[in-house]
PDB file as gemmi writes it, atoms N, CA and C in Angstrom:
CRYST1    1.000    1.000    1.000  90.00  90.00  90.00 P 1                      
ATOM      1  N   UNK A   1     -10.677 -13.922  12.222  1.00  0.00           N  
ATOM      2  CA  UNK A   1     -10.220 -12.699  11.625  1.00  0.00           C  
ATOM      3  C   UNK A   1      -9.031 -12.173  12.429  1.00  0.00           C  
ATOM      4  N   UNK A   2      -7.746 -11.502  11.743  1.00  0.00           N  
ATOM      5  CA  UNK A   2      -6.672 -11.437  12.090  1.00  0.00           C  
ATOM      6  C   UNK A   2      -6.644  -9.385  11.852  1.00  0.00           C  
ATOM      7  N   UNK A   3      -5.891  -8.843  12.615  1.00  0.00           N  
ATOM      8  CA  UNK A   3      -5.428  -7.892  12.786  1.00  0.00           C  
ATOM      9  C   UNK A   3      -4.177  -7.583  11.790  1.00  0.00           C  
ATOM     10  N   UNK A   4      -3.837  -6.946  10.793  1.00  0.00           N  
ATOM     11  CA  UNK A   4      -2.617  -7.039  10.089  1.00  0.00           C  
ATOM     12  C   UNK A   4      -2.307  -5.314   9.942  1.00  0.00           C  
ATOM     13  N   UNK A   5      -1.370  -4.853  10.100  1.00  0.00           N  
ATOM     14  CA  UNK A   5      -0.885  -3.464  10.287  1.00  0.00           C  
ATOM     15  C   UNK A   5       0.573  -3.593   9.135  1.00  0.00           C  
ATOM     16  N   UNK A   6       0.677  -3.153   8.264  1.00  0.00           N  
ATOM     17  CA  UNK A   6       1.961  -2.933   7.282  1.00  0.00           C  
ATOM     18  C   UNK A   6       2.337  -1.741   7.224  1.00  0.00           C  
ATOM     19  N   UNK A   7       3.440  -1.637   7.501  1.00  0.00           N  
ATOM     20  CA  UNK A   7       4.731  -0.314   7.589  1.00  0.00           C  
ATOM     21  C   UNK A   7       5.324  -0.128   6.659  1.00  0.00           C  
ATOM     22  N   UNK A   8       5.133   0.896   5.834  1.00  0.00           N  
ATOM     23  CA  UNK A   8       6.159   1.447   4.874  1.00  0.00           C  
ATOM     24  C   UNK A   8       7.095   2.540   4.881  1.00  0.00           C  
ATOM     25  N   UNK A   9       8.344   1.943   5.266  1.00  0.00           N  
ATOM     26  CA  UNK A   9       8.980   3.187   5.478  1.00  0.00           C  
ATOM     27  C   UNK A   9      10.086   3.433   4.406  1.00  0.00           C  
ATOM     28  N   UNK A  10       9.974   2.966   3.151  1.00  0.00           N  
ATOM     29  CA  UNK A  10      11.284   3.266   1.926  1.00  0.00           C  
ATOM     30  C   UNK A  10      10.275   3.933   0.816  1.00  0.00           C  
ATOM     31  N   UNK A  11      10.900   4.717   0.238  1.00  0.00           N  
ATOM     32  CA  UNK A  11      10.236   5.180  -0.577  1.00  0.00           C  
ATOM     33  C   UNK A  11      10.846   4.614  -2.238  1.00  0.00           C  
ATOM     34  N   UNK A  12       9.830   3.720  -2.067  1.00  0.00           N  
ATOM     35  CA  UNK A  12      10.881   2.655  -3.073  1.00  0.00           C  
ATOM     36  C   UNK A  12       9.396   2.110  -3.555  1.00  0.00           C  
ATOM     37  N   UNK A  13       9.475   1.727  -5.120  1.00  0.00           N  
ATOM     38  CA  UNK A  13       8.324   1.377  -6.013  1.00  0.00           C  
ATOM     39  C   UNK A  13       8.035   0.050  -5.785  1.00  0.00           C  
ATOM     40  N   UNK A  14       8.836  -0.567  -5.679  1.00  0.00           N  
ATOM     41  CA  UNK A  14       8.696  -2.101  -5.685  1.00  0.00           C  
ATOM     42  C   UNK A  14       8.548  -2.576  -3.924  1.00  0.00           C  
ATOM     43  N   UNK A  15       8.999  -2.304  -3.018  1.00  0.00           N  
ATOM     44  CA  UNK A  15       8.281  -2.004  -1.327  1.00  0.00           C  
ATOM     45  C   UNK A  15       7.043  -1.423  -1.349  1.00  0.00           C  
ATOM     46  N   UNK A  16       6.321  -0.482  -1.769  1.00  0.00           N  
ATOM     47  CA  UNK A  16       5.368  -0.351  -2.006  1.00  0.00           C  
ATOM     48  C   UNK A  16       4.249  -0.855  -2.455  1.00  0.00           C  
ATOM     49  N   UNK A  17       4.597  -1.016  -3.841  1.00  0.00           N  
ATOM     50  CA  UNK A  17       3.677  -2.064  -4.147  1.00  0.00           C  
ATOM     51  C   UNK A  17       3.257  -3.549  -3.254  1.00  0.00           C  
ATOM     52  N   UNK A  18       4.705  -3.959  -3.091  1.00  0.00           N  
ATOM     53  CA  UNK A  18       4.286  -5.292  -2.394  1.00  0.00           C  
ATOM     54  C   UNK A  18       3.683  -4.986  -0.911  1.00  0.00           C  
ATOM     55  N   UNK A  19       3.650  -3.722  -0.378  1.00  0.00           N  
ATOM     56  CA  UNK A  19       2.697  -3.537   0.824  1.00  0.00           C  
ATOM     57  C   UNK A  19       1.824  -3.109   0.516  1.00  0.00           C  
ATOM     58  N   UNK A  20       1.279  -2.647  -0.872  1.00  0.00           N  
ATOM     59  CA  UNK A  20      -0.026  -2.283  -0.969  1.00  0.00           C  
ATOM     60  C   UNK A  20      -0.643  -3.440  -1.729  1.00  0.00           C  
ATOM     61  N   UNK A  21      -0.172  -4.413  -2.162  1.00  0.00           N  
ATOM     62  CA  UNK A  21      -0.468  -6.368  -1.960  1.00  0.00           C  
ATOM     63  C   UNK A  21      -1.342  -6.536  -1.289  1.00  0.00           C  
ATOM     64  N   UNK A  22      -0.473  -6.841  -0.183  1.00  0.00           N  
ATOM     65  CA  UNK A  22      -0.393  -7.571   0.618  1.00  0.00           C  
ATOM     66  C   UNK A  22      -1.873  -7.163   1.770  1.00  0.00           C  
ATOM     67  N   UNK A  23      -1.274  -5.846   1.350  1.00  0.00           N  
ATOM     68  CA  UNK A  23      -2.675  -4.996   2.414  1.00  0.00           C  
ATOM     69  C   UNK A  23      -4.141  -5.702   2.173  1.00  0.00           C  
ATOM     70  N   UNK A  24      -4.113  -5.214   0.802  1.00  0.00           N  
ATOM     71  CA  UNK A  24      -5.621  -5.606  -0.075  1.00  0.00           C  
ATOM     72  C   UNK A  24      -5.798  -6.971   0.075  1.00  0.00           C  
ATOM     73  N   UNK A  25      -4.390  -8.197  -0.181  1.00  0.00           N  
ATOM     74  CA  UNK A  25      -4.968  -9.468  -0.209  1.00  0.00           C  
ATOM     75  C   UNK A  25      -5.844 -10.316   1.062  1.00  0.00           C  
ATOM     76  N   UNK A  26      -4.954  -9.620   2.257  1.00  0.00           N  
ATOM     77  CA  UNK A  26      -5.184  -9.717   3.826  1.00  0.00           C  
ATOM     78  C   UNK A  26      -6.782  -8.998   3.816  1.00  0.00           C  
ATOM     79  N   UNK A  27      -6.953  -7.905   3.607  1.00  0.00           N  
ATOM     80  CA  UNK A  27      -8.061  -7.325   3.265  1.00  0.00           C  
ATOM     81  C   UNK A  27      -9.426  -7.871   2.843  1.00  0.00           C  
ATOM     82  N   UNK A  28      -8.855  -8.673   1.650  1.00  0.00           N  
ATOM     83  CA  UNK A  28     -10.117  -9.229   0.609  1.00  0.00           C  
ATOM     84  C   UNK A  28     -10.430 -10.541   1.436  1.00  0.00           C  
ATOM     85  N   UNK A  29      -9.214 -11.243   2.610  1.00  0.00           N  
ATOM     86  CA  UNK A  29      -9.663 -12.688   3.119  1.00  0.00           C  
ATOM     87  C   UNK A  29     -10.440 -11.650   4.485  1.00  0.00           C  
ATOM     88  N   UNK A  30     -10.987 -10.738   4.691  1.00  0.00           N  
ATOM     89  CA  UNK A  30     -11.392 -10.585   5.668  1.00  0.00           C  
ATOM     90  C   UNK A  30     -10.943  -9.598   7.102  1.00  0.00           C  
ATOM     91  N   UNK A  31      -9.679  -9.525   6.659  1.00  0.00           N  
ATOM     92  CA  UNK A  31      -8.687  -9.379   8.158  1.00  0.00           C  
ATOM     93  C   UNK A  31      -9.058  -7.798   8.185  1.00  0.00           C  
ATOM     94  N   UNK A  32      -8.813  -7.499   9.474  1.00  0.00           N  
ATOM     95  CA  UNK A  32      -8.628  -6.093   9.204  1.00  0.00           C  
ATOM     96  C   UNK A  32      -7.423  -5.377   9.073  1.00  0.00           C  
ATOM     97  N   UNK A  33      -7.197  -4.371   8.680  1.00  0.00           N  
ATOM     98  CA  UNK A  33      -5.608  -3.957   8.090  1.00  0.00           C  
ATOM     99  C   UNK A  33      -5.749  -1.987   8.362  1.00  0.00           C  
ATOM    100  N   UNK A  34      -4.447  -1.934   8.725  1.00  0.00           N  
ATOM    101  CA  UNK A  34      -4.059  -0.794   8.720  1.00  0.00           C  
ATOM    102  C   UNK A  34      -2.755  -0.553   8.158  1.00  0.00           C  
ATOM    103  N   UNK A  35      -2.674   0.712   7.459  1.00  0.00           N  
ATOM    104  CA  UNK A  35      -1.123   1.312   6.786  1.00  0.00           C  
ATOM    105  C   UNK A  35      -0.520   1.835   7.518  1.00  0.00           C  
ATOM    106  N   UNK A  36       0.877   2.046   7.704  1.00  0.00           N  
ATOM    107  CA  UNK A  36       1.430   3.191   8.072  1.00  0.00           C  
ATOM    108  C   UNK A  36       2.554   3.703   7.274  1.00  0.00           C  
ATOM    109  N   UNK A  37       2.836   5.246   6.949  1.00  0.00           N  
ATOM    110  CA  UNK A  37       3.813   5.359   6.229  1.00  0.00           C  
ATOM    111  C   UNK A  37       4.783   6.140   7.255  1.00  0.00           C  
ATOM    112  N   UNK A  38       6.062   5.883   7.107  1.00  0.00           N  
ATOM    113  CA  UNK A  38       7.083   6.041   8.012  1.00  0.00           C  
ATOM    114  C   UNK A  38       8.501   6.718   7.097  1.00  0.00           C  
ATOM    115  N   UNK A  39       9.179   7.495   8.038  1.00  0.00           N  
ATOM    116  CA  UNK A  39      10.487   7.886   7.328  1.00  0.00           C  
ATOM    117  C   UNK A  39       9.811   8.366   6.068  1.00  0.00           C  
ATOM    118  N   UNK A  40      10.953   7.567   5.064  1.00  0.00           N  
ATOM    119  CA  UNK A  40      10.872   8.162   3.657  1.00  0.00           C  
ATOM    120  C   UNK A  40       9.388   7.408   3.255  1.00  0.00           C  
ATOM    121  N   UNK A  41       8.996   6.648   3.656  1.00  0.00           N  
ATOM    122  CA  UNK A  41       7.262   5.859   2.941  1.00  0.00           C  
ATOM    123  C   UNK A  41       6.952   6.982   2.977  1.00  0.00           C  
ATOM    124  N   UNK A  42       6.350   8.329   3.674  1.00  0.00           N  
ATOM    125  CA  UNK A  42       5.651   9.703   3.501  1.00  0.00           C  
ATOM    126  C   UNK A  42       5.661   9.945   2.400  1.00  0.00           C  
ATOM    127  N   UNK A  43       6.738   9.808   1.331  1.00  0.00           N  
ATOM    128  CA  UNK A  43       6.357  10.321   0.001  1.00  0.00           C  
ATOM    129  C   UNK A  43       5.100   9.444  -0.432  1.00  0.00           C  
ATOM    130  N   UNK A  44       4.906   8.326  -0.231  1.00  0.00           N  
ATOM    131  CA  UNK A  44       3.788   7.412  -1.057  1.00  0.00           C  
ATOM    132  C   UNK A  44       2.533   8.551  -0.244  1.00  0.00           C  
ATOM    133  N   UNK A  45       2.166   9.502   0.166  1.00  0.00           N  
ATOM    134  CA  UNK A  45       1.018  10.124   0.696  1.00  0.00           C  
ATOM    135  C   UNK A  45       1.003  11.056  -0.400  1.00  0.00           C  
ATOM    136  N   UNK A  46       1.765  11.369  -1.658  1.00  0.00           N  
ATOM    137  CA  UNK A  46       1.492  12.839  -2.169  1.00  0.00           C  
ATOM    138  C   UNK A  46       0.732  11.981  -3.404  1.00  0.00           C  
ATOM    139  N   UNK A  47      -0.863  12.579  -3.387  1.00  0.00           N  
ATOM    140  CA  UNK A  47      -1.684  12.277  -4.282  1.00  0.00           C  
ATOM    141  C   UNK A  47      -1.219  12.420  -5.642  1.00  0.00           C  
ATOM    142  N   UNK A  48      -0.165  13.549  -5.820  1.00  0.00           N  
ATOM    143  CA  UNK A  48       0.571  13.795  -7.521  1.00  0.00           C  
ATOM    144  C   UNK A  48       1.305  12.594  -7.975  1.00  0.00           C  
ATOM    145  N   UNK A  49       1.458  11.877  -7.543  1.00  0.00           N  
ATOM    146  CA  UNK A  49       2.663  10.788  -7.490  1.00  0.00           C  
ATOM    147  C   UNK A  49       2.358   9.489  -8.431  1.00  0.00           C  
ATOM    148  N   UNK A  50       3.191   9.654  -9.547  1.00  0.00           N  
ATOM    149  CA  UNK A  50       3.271   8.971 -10.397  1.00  0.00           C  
ATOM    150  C   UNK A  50       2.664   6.880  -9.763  1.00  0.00           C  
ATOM    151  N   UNK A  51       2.131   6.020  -9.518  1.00  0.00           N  
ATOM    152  CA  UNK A  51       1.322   5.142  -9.230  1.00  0.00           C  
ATOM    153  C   UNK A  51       1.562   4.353 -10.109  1.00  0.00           C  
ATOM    154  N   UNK A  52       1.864   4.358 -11.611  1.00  0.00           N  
ATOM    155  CA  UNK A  52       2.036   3.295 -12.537  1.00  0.00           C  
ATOM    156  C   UNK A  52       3.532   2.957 -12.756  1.00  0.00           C  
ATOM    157  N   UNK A  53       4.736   3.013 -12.346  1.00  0.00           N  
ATOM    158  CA  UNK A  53       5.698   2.299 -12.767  1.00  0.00           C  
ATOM    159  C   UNK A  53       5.453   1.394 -12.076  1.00  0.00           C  
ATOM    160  N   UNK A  54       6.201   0.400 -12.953  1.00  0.00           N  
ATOM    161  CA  UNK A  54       5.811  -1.140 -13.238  1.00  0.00           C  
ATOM    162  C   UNK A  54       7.161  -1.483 -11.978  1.00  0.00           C  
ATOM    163  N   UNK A  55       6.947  -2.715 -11.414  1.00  0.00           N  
ATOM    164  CA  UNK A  55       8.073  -3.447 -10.653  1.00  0.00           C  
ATOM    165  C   UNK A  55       8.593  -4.310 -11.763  1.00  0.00           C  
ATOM    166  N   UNK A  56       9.414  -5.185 -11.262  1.00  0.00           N  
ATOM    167  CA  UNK A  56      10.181  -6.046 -12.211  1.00  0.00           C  
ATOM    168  C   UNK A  56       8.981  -7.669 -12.531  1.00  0.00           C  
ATOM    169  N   UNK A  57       8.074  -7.312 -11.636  1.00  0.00           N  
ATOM    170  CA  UNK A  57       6.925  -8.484 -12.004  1.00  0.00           C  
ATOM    171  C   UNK A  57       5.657  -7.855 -12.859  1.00  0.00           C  
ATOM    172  N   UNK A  58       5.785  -6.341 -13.200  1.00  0.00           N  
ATOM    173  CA  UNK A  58       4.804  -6.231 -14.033  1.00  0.00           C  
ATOM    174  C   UNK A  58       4.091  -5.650 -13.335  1.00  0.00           C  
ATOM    175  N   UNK A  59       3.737  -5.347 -12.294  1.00  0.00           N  
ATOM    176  CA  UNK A  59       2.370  -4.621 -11.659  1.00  0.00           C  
ATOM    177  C   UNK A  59       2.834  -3.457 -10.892  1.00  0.00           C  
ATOM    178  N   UNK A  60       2.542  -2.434 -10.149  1.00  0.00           N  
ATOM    179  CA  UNK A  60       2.654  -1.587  -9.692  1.00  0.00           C  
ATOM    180  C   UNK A  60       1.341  -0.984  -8.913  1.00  0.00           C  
ATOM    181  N   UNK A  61       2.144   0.087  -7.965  1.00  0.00           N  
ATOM    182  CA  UNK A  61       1.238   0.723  -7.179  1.00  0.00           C  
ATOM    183  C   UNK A  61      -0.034   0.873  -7.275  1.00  0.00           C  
ATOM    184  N   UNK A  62      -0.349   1.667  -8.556  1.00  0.00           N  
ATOM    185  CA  UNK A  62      -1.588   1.898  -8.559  1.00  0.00           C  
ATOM    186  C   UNK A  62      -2.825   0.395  -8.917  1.00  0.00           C  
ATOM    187  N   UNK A  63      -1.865  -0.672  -9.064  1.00  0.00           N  
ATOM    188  CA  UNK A  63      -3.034  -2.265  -9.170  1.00  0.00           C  
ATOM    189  C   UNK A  63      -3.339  -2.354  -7.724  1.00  0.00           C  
ATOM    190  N   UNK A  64      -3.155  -1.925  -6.673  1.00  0.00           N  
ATOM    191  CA  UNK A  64      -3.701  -1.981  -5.426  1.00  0.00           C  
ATOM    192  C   UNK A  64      -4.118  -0.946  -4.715  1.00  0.00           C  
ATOM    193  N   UNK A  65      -3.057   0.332  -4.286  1.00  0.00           N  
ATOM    194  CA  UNK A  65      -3.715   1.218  -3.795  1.00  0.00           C  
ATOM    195  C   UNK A  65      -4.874   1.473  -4.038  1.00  0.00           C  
ATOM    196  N   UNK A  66      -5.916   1.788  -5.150  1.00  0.00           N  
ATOM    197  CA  UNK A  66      -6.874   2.455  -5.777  1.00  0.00           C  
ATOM    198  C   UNK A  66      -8.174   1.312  -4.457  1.00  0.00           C  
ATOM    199  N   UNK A  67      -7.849  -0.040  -4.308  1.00  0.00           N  
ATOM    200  CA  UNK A  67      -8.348  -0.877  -3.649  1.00  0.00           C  
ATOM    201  C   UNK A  67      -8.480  -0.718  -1.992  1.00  0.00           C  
ATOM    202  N   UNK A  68      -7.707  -0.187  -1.793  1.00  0.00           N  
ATOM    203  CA  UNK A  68      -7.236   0.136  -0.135  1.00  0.00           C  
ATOM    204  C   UNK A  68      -8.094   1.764   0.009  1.00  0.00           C  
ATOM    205  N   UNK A  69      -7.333   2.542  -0.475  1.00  0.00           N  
ATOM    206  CA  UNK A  69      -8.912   3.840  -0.784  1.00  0.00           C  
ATOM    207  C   UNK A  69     -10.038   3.775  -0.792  1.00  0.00           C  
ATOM    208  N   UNK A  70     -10.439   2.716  -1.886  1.00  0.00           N  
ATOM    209  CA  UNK A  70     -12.047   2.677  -1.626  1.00  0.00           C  
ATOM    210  C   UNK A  70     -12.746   1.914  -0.656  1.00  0.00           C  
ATOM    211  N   UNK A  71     -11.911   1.028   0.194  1.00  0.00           N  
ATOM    212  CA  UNK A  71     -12.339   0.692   1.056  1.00  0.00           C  
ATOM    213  C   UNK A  71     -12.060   1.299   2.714  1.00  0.00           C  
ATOM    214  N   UNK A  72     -11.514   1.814   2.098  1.00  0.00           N  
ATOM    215  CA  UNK A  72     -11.420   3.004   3.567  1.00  0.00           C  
ATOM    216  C   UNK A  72     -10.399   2.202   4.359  1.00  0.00           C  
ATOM    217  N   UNK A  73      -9.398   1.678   3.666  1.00  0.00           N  
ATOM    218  CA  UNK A  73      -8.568   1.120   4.796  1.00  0.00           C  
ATOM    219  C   UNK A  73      -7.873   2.086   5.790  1.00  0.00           C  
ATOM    220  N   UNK A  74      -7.530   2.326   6.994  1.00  0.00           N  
ATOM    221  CA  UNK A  74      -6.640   3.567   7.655  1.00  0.00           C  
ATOM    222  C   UNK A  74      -5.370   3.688   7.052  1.00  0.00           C  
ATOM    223  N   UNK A  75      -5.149   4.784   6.338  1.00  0.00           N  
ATOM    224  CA  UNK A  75      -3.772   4.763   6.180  1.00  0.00           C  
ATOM    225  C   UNK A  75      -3.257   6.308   6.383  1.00  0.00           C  
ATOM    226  N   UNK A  76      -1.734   6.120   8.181  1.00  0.00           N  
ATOM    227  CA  UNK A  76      -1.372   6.706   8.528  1.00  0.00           C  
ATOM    228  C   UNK A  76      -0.059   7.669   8.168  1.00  0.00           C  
ATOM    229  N   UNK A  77      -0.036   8.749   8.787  1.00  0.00           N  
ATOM    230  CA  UNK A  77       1.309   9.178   7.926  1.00  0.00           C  
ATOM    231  C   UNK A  77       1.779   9.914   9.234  1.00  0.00           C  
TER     232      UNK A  77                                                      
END                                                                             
């Protein structure tokens, strides 16, 4: 089991998503994982925040975050 820590510091839909991926996939093999949001990433902390625009592959924020929440992953701000 591996230690994995992902930094988000753009407040950008498609960076996001792919760190809230990546989090969960690392996650689901076991690892343990922590978030951090940095700079402009702080906006991804405001619970009002639109979660469904799509990236250019079709999926978006809210297909992972909702996963990282319920498992109580740490995520810092």
């Amino acid at each position: 089991m591996a230690n994995f820590l992902f930094v988000l510091s753009r407040d950008d839909n498609q960076a996001a998503t792919r760190c809230f991926q990546f989090a969960q996939i690392a996650h689901s093999k076991g690892h343990n994982v922590d978030l951090f949001f940095i700079d402009d990433g702080v906006f991804w902390a405001d619970t009002s925040r639109n979660l469904t625009a799509e990236t250019p592959t079709g999926d978006c924020p809210n297909d992972y975050l909702p996963y990282l929440v319920e498992n109580e992953i740490h995520i810092g701000v």
